[in-house]
MILO-516842 format. One line per field, with one value per residue (C-alpha): residue number from 1; residue in three letters; z, x, y. Coordinates in Angstrom, 3 decimals, decimal comma, m for minus. Layout:
N
marke c(NUM|...) .
voza c(ala|...) .
zz c(Z|...) .
xx c(X|...) .
yy c(Y|...) .
//
This chain:
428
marke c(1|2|3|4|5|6|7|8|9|10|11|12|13|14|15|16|17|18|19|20|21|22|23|24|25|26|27|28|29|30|31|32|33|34|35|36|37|38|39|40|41|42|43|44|45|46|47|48|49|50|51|52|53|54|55|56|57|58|59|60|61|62|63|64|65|66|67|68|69|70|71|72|73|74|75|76|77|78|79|80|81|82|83|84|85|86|87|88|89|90|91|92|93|94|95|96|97|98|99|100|101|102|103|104|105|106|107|108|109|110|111|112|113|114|115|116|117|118|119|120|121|122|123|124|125|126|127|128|129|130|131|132|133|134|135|136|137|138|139|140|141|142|143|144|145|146|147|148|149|150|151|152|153|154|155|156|157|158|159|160|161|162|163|164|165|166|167|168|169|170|171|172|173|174|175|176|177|178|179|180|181|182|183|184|185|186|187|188|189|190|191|192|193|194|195|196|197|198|199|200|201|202|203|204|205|206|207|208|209|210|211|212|213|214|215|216|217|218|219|220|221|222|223|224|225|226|227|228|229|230|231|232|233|234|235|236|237|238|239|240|241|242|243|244|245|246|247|248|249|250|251|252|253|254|255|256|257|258|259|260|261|262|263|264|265|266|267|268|269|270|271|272|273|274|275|276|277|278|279|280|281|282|283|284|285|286|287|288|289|290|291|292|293|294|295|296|297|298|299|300|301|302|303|304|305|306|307|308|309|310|311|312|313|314|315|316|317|318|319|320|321|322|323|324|325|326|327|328|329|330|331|332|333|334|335|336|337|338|339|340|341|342|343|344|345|346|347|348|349|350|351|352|353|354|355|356|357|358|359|360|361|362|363|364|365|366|367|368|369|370|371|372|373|374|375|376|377|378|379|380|381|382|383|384|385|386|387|388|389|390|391|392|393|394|395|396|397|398|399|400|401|402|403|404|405|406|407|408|409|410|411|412|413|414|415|416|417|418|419|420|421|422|423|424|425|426|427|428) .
voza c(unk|unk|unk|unk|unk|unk|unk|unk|unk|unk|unk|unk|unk|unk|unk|unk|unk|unk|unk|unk|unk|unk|unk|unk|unk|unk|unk|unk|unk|unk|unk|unk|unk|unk|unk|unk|unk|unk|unk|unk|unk|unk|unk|unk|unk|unk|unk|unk|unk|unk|unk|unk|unk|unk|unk|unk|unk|unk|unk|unk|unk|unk|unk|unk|unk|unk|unk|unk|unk|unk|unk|unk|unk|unk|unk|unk|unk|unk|unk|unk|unk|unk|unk|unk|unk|unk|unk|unk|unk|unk|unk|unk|unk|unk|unk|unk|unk|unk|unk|unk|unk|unk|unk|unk|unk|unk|unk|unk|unk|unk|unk|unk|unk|unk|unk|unk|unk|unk|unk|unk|unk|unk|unk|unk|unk|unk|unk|unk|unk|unk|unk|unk|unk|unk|unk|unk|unk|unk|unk|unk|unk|unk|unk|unk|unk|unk|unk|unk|unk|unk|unk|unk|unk|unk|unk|unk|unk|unk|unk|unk|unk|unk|unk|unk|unk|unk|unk|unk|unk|unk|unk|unk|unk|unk|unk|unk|unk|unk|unk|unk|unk|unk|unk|unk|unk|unk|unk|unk|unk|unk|unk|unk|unk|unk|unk|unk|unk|unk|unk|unk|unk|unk|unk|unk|unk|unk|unk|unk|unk|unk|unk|unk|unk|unk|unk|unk|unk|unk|unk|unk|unk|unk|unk|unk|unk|unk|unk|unk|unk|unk|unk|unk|unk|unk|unk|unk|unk|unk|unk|unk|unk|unk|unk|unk|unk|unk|unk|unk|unk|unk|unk|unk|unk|unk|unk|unk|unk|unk|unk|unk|unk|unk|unk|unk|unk|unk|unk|unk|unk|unk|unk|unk|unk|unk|unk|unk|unk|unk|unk|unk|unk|unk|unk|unk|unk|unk|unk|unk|unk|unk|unk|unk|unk|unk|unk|unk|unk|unk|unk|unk|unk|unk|unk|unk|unk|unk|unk|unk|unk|unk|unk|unk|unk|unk|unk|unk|unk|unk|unk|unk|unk|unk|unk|unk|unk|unk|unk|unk|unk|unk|unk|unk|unk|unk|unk|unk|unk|unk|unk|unk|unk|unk|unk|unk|unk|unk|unk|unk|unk|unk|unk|unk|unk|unk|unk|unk|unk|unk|unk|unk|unk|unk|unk|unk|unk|unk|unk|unk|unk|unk|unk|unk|unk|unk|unk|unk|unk|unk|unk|unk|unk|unk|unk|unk|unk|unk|unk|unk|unk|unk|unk|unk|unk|unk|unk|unk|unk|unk|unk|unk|unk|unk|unk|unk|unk|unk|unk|unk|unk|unk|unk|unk|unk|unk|unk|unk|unk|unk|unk|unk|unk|unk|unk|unk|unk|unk|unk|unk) .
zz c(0,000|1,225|m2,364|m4,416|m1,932|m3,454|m6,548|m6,693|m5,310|m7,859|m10,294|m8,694|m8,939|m12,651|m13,526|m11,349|m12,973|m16,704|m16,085|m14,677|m17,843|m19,645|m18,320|m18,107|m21,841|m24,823|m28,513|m30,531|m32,861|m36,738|m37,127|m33,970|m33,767|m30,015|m29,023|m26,026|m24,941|m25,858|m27,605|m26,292|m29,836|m27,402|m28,689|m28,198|m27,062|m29,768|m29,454|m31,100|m32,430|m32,783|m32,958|m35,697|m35,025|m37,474|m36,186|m34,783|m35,732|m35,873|m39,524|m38,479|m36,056|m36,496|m36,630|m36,321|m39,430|m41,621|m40,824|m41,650|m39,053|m40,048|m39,270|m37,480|m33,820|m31,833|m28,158|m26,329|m23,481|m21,044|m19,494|m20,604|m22,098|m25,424|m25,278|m25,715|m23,972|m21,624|m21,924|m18,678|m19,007|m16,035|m14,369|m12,801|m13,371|m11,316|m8,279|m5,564|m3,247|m0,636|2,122|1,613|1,043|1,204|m2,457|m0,822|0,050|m3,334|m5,239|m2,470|m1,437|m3,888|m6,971|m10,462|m11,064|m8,140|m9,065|m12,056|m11,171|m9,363|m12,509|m14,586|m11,996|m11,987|m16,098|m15,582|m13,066|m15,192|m18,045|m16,336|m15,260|m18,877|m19,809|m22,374|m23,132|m20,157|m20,370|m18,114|m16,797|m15,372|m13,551|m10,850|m10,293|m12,416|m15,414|m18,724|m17,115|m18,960|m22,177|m21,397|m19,861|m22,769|m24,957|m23,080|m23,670|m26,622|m27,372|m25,576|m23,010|m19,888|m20,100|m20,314|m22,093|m24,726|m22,999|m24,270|m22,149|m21,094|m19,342|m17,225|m16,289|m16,796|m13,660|m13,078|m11,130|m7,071|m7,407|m7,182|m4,584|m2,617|m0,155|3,605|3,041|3,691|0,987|0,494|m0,031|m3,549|m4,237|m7,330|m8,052|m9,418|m12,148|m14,895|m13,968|m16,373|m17,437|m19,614|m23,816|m24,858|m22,057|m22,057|m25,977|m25,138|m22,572|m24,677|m27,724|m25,029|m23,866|m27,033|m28,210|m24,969|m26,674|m24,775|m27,095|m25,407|m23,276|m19,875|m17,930|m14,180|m14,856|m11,183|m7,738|m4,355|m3,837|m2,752|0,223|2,625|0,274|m1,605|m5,468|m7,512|m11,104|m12,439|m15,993|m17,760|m20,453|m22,822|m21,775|m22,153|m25,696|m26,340|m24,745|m27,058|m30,075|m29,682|m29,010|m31,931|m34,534|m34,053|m33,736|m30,041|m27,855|m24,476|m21,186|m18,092|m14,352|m13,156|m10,579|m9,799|m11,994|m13,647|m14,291|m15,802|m18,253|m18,873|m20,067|m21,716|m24,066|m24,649|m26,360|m24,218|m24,840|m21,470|m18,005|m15,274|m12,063|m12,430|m8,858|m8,767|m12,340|m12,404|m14,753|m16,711|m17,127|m17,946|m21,179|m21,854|m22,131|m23,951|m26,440|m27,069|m26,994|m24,303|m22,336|m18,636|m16,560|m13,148|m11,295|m8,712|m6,775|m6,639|m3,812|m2,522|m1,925|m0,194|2,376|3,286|4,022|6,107|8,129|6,623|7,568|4,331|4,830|8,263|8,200|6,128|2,862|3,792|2,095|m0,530|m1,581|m1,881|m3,814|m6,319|m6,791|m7,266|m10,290|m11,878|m11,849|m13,552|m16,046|m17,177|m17,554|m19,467|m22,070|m21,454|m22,540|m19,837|m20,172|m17,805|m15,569|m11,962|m11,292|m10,863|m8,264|m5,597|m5,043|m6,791|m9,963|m11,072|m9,456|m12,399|m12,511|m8,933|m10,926|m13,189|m10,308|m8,874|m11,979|m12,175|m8,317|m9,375|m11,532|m14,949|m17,074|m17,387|m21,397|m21,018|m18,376|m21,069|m23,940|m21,717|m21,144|m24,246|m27,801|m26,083|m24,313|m27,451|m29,570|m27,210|m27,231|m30,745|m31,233|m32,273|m35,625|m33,740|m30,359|m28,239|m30,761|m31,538|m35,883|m38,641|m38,935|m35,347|m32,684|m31,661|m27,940|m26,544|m22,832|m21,975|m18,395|m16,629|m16,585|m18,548|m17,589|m19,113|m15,812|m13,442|m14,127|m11,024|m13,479|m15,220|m11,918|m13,242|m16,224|m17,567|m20,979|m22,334|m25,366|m26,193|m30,003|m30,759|m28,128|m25,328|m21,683|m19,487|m20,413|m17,419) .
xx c(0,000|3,242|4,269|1,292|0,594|4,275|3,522|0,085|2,385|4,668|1,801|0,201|3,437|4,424|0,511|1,012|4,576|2,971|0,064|2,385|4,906|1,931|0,502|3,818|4,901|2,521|3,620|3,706|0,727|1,356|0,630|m0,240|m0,967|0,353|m1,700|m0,261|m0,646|2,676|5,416|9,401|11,520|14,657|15,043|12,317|8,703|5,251|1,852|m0,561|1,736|1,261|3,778|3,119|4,662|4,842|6,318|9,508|10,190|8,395|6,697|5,434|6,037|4,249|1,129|m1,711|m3,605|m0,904|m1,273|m4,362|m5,054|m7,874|m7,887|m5,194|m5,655|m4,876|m3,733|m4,421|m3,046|m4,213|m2,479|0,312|4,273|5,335|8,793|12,193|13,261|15,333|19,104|20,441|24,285|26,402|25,303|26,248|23,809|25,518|25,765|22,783|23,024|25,761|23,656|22,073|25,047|28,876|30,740|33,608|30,435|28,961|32,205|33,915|30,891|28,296|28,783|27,953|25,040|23,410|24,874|23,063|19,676|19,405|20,542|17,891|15,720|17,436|16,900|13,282|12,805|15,022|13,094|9,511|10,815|11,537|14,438|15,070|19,014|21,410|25,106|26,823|29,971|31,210|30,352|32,320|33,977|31,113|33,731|31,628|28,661|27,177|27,783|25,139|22,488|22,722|22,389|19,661|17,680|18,589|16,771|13,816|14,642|14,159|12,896|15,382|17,096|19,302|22,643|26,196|28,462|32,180|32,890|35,501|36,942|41,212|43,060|47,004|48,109|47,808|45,440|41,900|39,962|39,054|41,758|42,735|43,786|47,147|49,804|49,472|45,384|44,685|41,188|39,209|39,357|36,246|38,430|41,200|44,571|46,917|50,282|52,429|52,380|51,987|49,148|47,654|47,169|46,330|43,628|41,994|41,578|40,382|37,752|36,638|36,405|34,721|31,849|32,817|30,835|33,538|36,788|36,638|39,640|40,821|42,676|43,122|41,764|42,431|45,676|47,654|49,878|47,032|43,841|43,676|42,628|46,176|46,745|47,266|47,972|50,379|49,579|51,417|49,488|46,103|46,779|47,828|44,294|42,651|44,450|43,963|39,975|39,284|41,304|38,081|35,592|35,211|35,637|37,769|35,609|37,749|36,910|38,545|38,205|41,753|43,139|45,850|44,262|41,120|43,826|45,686|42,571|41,523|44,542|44,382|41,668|38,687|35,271|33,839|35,217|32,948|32,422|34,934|34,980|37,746|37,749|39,045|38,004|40,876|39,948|36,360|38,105|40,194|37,508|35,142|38,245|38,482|34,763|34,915|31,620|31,220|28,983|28,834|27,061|25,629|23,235|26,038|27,654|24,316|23,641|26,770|26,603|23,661|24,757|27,419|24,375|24,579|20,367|20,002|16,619|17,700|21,407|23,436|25,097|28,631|31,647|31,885|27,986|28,863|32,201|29,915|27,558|30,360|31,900|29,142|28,038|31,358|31,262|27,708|29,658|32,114|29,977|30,697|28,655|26,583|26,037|22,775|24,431|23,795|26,070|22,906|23,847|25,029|21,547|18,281|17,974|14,684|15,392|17,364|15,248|16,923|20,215|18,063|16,176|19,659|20,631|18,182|18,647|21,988|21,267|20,827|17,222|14,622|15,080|18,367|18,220|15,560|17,923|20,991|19,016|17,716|19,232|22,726|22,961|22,418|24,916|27,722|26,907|26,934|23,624|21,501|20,961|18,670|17,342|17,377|14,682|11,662|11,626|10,910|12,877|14,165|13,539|9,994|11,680|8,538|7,638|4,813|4,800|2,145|2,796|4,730|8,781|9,615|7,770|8,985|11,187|10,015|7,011|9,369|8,737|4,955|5,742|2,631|3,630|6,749|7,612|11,066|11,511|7,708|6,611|4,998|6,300|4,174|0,997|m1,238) .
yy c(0,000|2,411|1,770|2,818|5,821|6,691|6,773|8,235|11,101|11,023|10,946|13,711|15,751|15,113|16,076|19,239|19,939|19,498|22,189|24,460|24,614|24,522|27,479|29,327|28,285|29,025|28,129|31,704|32,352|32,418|35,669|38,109|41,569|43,118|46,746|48,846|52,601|53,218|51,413|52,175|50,663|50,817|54,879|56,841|56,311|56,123|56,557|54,703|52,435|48,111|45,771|42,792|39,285|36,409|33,462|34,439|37,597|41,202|42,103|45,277|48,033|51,707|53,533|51,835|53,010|51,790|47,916|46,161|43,654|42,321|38,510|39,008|37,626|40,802|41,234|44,309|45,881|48,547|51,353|49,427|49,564|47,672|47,388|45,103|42,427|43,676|42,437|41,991|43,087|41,218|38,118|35,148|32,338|29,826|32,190|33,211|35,714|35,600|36,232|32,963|30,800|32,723|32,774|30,540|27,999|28,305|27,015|24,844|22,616|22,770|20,309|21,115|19,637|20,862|24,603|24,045|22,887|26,322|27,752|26,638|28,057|31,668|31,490|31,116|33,752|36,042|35,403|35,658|39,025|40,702|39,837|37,820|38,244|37,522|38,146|35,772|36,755|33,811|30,063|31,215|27,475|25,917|24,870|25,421|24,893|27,641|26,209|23,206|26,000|28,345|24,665|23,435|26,885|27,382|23,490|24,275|22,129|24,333|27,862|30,637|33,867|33,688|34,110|35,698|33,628|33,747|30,338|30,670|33,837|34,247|35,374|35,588|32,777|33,618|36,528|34,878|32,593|31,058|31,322|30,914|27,538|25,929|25,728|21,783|22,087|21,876|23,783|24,983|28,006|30,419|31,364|29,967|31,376|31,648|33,824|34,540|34,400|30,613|29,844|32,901|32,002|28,710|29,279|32,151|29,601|26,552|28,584|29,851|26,448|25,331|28,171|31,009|34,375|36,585|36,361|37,901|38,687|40,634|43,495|43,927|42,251|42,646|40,806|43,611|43,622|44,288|43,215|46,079|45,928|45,886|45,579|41,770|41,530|43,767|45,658|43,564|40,366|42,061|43,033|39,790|38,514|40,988|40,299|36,538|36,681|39,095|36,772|34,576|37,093|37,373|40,634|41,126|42,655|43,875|43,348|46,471|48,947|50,311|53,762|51,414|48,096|50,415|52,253|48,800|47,313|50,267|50,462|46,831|47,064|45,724|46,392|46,858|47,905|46,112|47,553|51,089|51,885|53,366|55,772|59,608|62,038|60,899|57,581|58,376|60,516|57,687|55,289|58,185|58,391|54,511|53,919|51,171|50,594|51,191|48,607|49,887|47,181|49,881|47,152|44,564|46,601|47,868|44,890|43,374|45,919|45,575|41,841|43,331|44,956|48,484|49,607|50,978|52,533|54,601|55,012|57,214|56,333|54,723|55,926|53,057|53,948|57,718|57,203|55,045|57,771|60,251|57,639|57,425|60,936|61,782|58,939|60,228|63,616|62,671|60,903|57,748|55,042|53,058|49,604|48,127|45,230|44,984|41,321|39,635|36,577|38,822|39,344|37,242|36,605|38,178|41,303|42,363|45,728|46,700|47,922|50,239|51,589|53,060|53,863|56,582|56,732|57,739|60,315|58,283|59,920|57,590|57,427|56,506|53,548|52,205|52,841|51,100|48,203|47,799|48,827|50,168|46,647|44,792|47,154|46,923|43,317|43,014|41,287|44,334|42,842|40,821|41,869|45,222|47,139|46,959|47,082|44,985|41,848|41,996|38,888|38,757|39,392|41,852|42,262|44,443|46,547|48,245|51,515|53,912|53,684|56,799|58,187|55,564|53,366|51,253|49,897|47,316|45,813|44,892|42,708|41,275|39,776|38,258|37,184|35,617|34,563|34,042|32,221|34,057|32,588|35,024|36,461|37,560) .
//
């Protein structure tokens, strides 16, 4: 009797399971027209304006009196924002938030497959949430990990964005963690290290093969004397990086957040400069000049301090808060291009919209977090031929907020409807 009781249960539970994906997962339409208040294309906002989708991609986007949609199954939504996909622009899908489980936890006693089963569930809940592009910057001690996940979505398998992924992260030897641990312990490490010309070569090429879509690399960490953020690779070995990535069509991005290792990467040729906590007015000019990207992962640090017990809501701003505000006040003054990223993993994924809320917290306009997370994202990423916009032959990746952004941004919060290559995942 124990027995059958078991797996009436289990019966019970796959039938539950089925008519939840089922709910949550809805095969796009042939042909279906999508009507909002207002339509954001990633530039600028419209009025009376509907979006067209055929399949996969969008036929039609414009005024209203220019499409015939007659017989066209139509979809209308009230008091409502048409808009992107939002492309989420630094994440970590194989990481939660610290507060939950410490980093040094995460890699040292977690195994792969069980760091991935939460994975799967972070893609879901960053998809449900609008965003339908991830960049992943990392397993974080997950090996290529990252390469099955973005596989497995990309088959239908499990529910998910599209991710842009780097594998494994390249550190110089002795500079990353975990550490603390005696000199004969052998332990993994949440990164690759590697040095010098051959490996460095080497490594760039395994990982590329191993289906890394860019090559990521630590221009500085804190390994200094007394923990302080130092550079790590010269500039010699970061051009070298560059160089070899590019000969196969890949681009370099730059952990960095010390004056030198910002200017090292920055003449190397890197793309973007991830986190930038420590630029000067010079180094915002420099990376105006060379047209390299600036994702300053403003919640990331929120959010760790407030794990250290900082009472955000009643105490005052501590100095690492206020010296954030002050960098990114000065990189938005000296031009320089913003990418959206908030290192999604130090805090939940889903929450993605929490970066873009202190980005106009900040001092960021309204327009401009939309652009960043939207068209700017998916140019810097160099996938704007297909997402990021809302225009004929682009991805049918749509979400539709309550709301209207452009007035608060907070309203990306209220996602009602998303749609990631055709097929609509959420639709309230």
């Amino acid at each position: 009797m124990k027995n059958d009781s078991n797996i009436t249960v289990m019966r019970l539970f796959i039938l539950l399971y089925l008519i939840f994906i089922a709910q949550q997962t809805v095969v796009g339409q042939a042909r279906i027209a999508l009507i909002a208040d207002r339509v954001f294309d990633g530039y600028e906002m419209h009025k009376s304006w509907i979006v067209v989708v055929e399949d996969d991609l969008i036929i039609y986007a414009g005024p209203e009196n220019e499409f015939d949609i007659s017989g066209v199954k139509a979809k209308y939504f009230n008091n409502a924002t048409l808009m992107p996909g939002m492309i989420e622009g630094h994440a970590h899908m194989f990481l939660y938030p610290y507060n939950q489980t410490p980093w040094n936890d995460q890699v040292l006693k977690e195994s792969e497959s069980y760091r991935t089963a939460r994975a799967t569930m972070h893609a879901r809940n960053t998809l449900i949430a609008g965003f339908t592009t991830v960049r992943d910057l990392g397993t974080e001690g997950a090996g290529y990990a990252d390469a099955g996940l973005k596989r497995a979505i990309d088959n239908h398998v499990i529910p998910g964005p599209r991710l842009i992924i780097c594998t494994r992260a390249i550190v110089v030897t002795g500079s990353y963690g975990p550490k603390g641990f005696a000199d004969h312990i052998q332990i993994p490490l949440g990164a690759e290290e590697t040095d010098g010309y051959d490996d460095l070569i080497q490594v760039v090429r395994n990982q590329i093969g191993k289906g890394a879509d860019f090559i990521k690399v630590y221009a500085d960490y804190r390994w200094g004397p007394h923990g302080e953020a130092m550079p790590t690779f010269s500039q010699k070995e970061l051009e070298l990086i560059v160089k070899t990535a590019r000969s196969s069509g890949r681009y370099v991005v730059a952990h960095a957040s010390t004056p030198e290792g910002m200017r090292r990467a920055i003449l190397a040729g890197v793309e973007t400069i991830e986190h930038g906590d420590g630029g000067t007015p010079e180094i915002w000019e420099l990376m105006k000049a060379h047209n390299v990207a600036l994702c300053p992962t403003l919640a990331a640090g929120d959010a760790i301090l407030q794990y250290g017990g900082w009472k955000k809501e009643s105490e005052q701003e501590p100095q690492r808060i206020q010296q954030k505000r002050k960098h990114f006040s000065e990189a938005l003054q000296h031009g320089v291009t913003i990418v959206a990223g908030g290192d999604v993993g130090v805090f939940e994924h889903g929450d993605n919209v929490r970066e873009l809320e202190m980005m106009v917290d900040y001092g960021m306009k309204n327009r401009n977090v939309l652009r960043s997370v939207t068209s700017v994202n998916a140019r810097i990423f160099h996938i704007d031929n297909e997402v990021g916009s809302i225009k004929k032959g682009m991805k049918a990746d749509i979400i539709v907020v309550t709301g209207n952004p452009d007035k608060d941004i907070s309203v990306l919060r209220n996602v009602e409807f998303v749609m990631k290559d055709g097929t609509i995942f959420k639709e309230n």
